[in-house]
N, C-alpha and C positions, 0 to 999 in steps of 0.2 A: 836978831830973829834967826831962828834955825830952820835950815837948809835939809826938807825930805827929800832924800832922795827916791828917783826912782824904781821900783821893782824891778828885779834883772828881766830880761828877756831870757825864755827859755826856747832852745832850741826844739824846732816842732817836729815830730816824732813822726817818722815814714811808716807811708800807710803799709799797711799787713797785704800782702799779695796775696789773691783771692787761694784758694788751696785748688792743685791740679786735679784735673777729673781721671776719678781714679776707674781704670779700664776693668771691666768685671768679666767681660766674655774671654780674655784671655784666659783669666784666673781659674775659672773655671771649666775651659776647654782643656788645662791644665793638669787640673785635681782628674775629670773623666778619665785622661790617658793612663792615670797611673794609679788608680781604683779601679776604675771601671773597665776599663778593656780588658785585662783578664776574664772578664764575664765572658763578653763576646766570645773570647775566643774556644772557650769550655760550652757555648751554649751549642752549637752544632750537637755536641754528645748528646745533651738535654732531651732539646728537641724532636733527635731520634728515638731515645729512650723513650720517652711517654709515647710517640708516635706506634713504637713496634715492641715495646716491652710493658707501659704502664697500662695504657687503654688498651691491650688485647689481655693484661690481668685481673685488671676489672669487669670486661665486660667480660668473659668465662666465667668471673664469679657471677655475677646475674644470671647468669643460662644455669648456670647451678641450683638456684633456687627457683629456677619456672621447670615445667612441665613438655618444653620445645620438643618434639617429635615430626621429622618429615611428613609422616602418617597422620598428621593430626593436623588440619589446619586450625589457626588460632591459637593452636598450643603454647605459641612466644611470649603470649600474655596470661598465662595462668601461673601463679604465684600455689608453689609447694614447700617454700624456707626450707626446711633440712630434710625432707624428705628424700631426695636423690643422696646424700648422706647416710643415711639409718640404709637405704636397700645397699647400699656402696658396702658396708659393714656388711651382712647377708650375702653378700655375692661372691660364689667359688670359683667363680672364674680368673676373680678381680688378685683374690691372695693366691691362684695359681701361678696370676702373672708377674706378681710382688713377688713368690717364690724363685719363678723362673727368673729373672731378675735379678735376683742376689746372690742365686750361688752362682750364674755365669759370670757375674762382677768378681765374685770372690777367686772362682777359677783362673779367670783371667787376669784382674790386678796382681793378688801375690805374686804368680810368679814371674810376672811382667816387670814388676819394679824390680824386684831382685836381680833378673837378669839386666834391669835398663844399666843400676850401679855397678855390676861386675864390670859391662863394656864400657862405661863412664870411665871407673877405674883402669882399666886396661889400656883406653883411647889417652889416656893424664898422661902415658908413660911415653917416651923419648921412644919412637921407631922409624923407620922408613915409611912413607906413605899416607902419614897420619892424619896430613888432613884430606886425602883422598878416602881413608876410611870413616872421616868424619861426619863425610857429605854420602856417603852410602849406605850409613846405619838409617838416615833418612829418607830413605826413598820407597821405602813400604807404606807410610806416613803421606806422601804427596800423592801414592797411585791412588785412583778415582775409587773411593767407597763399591760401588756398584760392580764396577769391576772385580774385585777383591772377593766381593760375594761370589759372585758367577763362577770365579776361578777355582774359590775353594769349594763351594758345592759338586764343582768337576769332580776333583781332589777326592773328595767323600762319598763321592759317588758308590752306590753300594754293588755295581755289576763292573765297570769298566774303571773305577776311582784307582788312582795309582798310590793312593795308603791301602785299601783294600789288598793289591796287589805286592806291595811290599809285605804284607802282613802274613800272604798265604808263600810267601817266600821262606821265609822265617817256621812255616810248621803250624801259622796260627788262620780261624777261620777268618772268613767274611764276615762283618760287621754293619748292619744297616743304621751308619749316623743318622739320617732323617727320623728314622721310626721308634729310637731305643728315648729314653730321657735323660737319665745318662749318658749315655754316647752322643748325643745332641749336643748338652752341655760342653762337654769336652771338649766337642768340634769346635764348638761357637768362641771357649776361651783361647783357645789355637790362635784361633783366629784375630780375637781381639789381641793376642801376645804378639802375632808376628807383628800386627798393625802399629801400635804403640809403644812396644819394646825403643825402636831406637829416637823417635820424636822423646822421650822422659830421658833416656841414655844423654840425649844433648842438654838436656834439663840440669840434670847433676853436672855434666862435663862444664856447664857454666860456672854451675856455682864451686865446681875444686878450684877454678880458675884464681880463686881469695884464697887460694892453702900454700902455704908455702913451701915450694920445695926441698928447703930444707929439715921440713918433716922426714919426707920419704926418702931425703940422705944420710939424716942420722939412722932410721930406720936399716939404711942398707949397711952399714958399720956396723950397728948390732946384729948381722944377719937376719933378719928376719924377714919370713919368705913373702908372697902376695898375697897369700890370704890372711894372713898375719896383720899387713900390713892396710888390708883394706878394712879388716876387721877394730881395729884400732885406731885410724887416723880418716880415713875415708868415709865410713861410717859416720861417725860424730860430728866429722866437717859439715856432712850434708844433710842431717837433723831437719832444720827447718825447713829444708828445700823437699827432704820425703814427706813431710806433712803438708807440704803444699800441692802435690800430686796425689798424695791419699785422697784431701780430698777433690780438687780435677778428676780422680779418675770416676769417685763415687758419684760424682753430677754427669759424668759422662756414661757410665754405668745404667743410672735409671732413666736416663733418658734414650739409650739402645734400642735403635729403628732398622736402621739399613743392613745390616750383617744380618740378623735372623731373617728379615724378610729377603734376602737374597739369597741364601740359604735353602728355604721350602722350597725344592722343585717347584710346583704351582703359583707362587708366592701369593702364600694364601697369608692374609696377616692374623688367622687364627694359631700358624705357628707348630705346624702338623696336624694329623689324623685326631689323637689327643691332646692337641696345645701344650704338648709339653714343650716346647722353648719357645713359649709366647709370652714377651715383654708387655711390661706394662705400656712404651709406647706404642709397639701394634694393639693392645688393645681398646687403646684409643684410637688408632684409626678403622678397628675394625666399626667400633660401637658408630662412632663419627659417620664413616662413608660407605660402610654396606647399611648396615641397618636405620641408619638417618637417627640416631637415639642423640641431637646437639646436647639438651642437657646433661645427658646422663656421663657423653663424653667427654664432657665440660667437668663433672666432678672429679671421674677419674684424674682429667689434667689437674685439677687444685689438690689432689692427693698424693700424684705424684710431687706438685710445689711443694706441699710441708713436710714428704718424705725429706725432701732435699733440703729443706730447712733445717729438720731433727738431725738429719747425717754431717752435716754441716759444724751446727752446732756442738756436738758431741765430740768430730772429729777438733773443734777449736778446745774446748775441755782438756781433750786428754792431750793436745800439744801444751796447753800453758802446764799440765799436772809436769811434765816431761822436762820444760824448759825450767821448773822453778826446783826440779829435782836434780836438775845439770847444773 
């Protein structure tokens, strides 16, 4: 009779250890610091921004389309849409101040930048003193706006002004800056030159700092003189950097408050007897704070915005036409 044997035993198989508890608040406090705090650290700007640049943009645009007049109570709620618009168009005041405005930009910028790159160029070069001259092409720039007004209104003064006085030195008459509009202008670009000249001069002086010297050593091998040389090497270095000041200067430009109105003996923010060098910011302040017109000084602000938008934009244009032509 045959002998079954028994089935083997099989060794019993160890239990599975439960799986460990997988920690999530680390993981996650984790991923935060290295996504998300960057936020953090950029929202302070934010913050400010909508605080002091978004909602004071929007709400001028509303006052734009109501009717708001100091003079008028309830006026904050009367709804005009583009009314204050179409009279904005209409109004000789408004394109005197757009006028006055652009040629004192124009007087002033040209020849401000021009001179800022000559002392840029000048400052690049190996001298004694250099960087004691570097830190005093800037000091026109840090004195107090108001002051600068005061001073040069002295300056121009048309009885005791010590250009006047230079003037009748020389064989040439008196000259009343306040009264002429021409000679206003002039004054006003004087003014914005002495101001600005060396603040843009440290502008360029940065950016030669990427040129290399050995440009202007071969240059000197070949003799070739300064003007030669800034003409040639100086110049084209600093391309994108005068396009970035064109336009700084043209938003600084239409936005020109403090200089005319310290300027007008009176400082009337009308800008003279004839408003001839009244900015388009005094005349937002005139419309705003003498005559209480919120809406209407609300447009002029939003007209001045898209000024500065179109100038802007045009001034981006003709740098890409420039850079794709280099």
């Amino acid at each position: 009779m045959a002998v079954i044997a028994p089935p083997p035993v099989l060794p019993e198989r160890p239990e599975a250890a439960p799986p460990e508890k997988v920690e999530r608040w680390p993981s996650l406090r984790r991923k935060f610091d290295v996504s998300g705090t960057p936020y953090l650290y950029i929202a302070p700007f934010f913050v400010v921004f909508a605080a002091f640049g978004l909602f004071p943009l929007l709400y001028t645009g509303w006052m734009a389309v109501t009717q708001w007049n100091r003079d008028i109570p309830g006026s904050d709620d009367t709804f005009v849409g583009l009314g204050n618009f179409v009279r904005l168009i209409h109004d000789d005041f408004f394109w005197n101040a757009l006028r006055n405005t652009a040629v004192i930009g124009l007087l002033g910028t040209v020849p401000q930048l021009l001179l800022a790159m000559w002392i840029a160029h000048l400052l690049q070069r190996k001298m004694r003193g250099r960087t004691l001259l570097r830190m005093g092409v800037l000091l026109p720039n840090i004195t107090s706006v108001a002051a600068v007004g005061v001073i040069f209104a002295q300056l121009f003064g048309r009885d005791v002004g010590l250009i006047n006085w230079v003037l009748s030195l020389v064989g040439l008459g008196k000259v009343d800056w306040q009264a002429g509009t021409w000679q206003s202008w002039v004054a006003l670009a004087v003014i914005l030159t002495w101001r600005w000249t060396g603040y843009n001069a440290l502008i360029y002086l940065a950016a030669l700092q990427a040129v290399s010297d050995d440009l202007y050593e071969a240059a000197d091998l070949d003799g070739a003189g300064q003007f030669r040389k800034f003409r040639t090497i100086t110049v084209p270095a600093l391309r994108p950097t005068i396009i970035f000041s064109v336009i700084m200067s043209t938003i600084g430009t239409i936005q020109l408050f403090t200089e005319p109105l310290m300027f007008n003996p009176g400082m009337s923010p009308t800008g003279g007897d004839s408003r001839q060098f009244q900015t388009l910011a005094m005349y937002v302040y005139e419309q705003f704070w003498t005559h209480g017109k919120y809406s209407y000084a609300a447009t002029v602000s939003w007209a001045m915005f898209m000024i500065i938008v179109l100038a802007v934009g045009v001034n981006y244009l003709l740098s890409r036409r420039i850079r794709s032509s280099s």
